[in-house]
N, C-alpha and C positions, 0 to 999 in steps of 0.2 A: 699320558700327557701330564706334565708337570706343574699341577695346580690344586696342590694340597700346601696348609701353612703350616708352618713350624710349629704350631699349639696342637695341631691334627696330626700330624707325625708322632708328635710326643705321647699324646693321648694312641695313637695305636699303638707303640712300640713300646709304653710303660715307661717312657724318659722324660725327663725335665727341656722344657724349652730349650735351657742354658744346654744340654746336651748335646741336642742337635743343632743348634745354633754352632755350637765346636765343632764336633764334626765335620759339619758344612767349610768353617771357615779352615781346619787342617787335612778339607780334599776327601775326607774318607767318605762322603755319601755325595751323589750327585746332584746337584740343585740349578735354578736358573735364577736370574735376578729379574724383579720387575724394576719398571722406568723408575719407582720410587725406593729402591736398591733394599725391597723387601725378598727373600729367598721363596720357591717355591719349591715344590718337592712331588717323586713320584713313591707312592707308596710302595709299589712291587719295584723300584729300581734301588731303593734306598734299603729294604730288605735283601736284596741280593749281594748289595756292597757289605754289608753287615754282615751277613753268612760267607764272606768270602776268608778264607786263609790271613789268619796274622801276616803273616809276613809279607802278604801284597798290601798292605794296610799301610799309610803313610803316618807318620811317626814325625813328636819335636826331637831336632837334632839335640844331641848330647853334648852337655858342654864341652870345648878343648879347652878351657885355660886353671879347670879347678873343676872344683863341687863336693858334693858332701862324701867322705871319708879319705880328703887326699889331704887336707890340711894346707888346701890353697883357697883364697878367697874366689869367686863367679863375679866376674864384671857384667854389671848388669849395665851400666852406660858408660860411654866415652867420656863422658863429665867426670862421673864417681871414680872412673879408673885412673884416669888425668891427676885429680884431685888428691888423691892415694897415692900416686909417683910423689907428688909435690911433696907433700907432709914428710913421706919416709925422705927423699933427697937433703929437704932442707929445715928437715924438724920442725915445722910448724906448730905454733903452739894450737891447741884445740880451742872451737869456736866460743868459748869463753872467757879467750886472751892468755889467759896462764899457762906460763910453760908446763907440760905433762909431767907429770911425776909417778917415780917407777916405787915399786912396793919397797925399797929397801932408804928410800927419801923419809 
């Protein structure tokens, strides 16, 4: 039965709240929600999810538009990415007002 809290999971399993908190919210340990959209947890099912093989493990997807060693910027919002068109399209000067100035200005 699924009526162990997230501070009692923690405390068995030698992990931080914040841990299993994640976990719970990227699917790798099974949980249920109460009416007041607190998680609950079984001890022997959240142990067996945890001893299961990497690779049945759900994962944050990898970026596709960049990330670190490709020397492409990671669009983190439709705003900042928008934002970023604009400036390189039509050289916007920087939130300062003044036009940008390159090292050789």
């Amino acid at each position: 039965m699924r009526d162990q809290t997230t501070k009692q999971i923690a405390d068995a399993l030698g992990l931080k709240p914040s841990t299993v908190q994640r976990y719970a919210r990227e699917g790798r340990i099974p949980h249920d929600l109460t009416p007041g959209k607190h998680r609950r947890f079984d001890l022997a099912e959240v142990r067996d999810a945890l001893s299961a093989p990497v690779s049945n493990l759900s994962s944050a997807p990898l970026p596709v538009n960049g990330g670190l060693g490709t020397g492409k910027p990671v669009v983190f919002s439709p705003a900042a990415a928008a934002e970023r068109e604009m400036r390189a399209l039509v050289a916007l000067p920087d939130n300062d007002g003044a036009p940008e100035r390159t090292a050789l200005q």
